[in-house]
N, C-alpha and C positions, 0 to 999 in steps of 0.2 A: 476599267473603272466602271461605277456602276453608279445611276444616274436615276435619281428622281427627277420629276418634273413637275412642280405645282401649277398651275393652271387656274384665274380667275375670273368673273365677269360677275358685276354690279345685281345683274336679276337673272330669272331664269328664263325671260324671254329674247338675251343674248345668248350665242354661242364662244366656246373656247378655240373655234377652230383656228382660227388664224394665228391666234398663239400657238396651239400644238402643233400647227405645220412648220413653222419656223424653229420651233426647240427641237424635235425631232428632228428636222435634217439639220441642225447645228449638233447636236449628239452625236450622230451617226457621222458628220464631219472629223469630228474629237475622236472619233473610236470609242466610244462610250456605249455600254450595254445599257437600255433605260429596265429597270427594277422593278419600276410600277410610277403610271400618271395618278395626281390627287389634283382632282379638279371641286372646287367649292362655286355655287350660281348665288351670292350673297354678297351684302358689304362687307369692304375690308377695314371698318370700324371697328371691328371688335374680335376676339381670338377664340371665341369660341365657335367658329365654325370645325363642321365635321373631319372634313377631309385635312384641314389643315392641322385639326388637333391629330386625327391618324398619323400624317404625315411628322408629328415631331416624334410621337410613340415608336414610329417603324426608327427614325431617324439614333433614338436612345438605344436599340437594339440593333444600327449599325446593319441596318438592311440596306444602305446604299452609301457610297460614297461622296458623293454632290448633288444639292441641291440647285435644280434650274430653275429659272423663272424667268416671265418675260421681261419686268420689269418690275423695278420694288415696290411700285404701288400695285403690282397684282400682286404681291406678298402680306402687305400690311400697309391701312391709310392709318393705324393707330395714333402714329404721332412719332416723332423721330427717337425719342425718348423708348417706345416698346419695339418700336421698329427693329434700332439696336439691342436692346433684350433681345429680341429674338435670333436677329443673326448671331451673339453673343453664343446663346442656350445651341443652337449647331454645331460651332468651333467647342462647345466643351462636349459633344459627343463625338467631335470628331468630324465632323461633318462636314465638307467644303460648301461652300456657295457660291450665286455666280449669275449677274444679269445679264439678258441677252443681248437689249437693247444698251446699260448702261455698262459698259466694257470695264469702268473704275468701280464697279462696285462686285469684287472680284475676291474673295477668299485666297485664290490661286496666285494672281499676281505680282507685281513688284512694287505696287504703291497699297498692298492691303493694310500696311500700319497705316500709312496716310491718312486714307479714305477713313478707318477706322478710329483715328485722332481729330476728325473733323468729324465725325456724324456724334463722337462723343461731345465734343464742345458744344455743337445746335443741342446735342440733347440735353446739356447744360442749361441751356439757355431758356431752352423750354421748361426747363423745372422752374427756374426762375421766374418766368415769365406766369404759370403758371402759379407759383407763391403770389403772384404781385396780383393778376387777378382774384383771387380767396381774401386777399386781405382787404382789396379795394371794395368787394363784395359784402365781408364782416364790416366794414367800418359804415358802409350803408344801412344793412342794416343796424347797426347802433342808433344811427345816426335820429334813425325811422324812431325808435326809443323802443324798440324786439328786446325784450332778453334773450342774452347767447347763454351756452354752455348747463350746466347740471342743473335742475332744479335745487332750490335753497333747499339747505337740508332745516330738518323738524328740529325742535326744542322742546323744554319746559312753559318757555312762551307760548307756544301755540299750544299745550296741556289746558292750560288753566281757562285760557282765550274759546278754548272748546266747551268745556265744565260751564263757563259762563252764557256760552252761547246756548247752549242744551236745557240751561235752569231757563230759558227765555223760552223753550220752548220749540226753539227750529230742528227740526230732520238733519239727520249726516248731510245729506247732500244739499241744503241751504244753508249749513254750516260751510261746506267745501267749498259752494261758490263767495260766500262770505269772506272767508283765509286766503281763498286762492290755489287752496291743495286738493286735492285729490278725495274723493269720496273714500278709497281705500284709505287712506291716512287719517282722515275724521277717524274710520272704526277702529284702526289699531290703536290711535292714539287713546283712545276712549277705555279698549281696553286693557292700557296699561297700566 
């Protein structure tokens, strides 16, 4: 079997070692040939790290069979939600996975439906949780009296409201602060 190994640490003035010592002699335990280490020196806030994007590219092309890792926050602190995306996006390449430290969180095992019916439900939860803050967020600002959403769209009203303002004598852009639209919108309007 053939054995990637990701590898992560918060900045780059930590090392990986202590993870690679422990996965490698756990691989070599397993009879595992390692394929190639991807080691990222960054948070794991976000998915766009180097090695980590490597490693799902080599992953889609089936250049190793399991994914190791110390533990799944050296995988991803994303949120439980992309966490499972991503171990998700593995099993559809095919790809097994496999903490070191957390023995159920195991692609191979005999509680992987489990584990994987539980980290979907948190990540449920987290969607929701996440709705509930947006809205409580939106409804403040309302609240504040913010317009949300598109600008009001243009009319005939604002046509004529322009003509008049212009026979007075004010510039587009005394006009726009005037209306409340746009200096480009004064001159289309004007032109049309």
């Amino acid at each position: 079997m053939r054995v990637a190994i990701y590898l992560r640490v918060s900045t780059s003035k930590q090392d990986t070692e202590n993870q690679a010592v422990q996965l490698r002699d756990f691989a070599a335990r397993q009879g595992w040939k390692i394929a190639r280490e991807y080691t990222d020196y960054e948070t794991g806030s976000k998915s766009d790290r180097v090695e980590f994007q490597a490693m799902f590219t080599d992953a889609s092309r089936r250049k190793f069979d399991v994914l190791l890792f110390w533990a799944l926050d050296r995988l991803s602190r994303e949120g439980v939600l992309e966490t499972l995306q991503h171990l998700n996006r593995l099993t559809s390449y095919g790809v097994a996975w496999r903490s070191f430290t957390e023995q159920f969180f195991d692609s191979c095992g005999p509680f992987r439906d489990a584990v994987i019916a539980i980290m979907a439900t948190l990540a449920k939860q987290e969607r929701v949780k996440r709705s509930e803050r947006t809205k409580a967020g939106l409804a403040r600002v309302r609240a504040a009296g913010k317009a949300l959403g598109r600008p009001k769209t243009l009319n005939g009203q604002h046509t004529a409201e322009i003509a008049r303002l212009r026979s007075q004598g004010l510039s587009s852009r005394a006009i726009s602060r005037e209306l409340g639209i746009s200096d480009r919108s004064v001159r289309r309007l004007t032109a049309a």
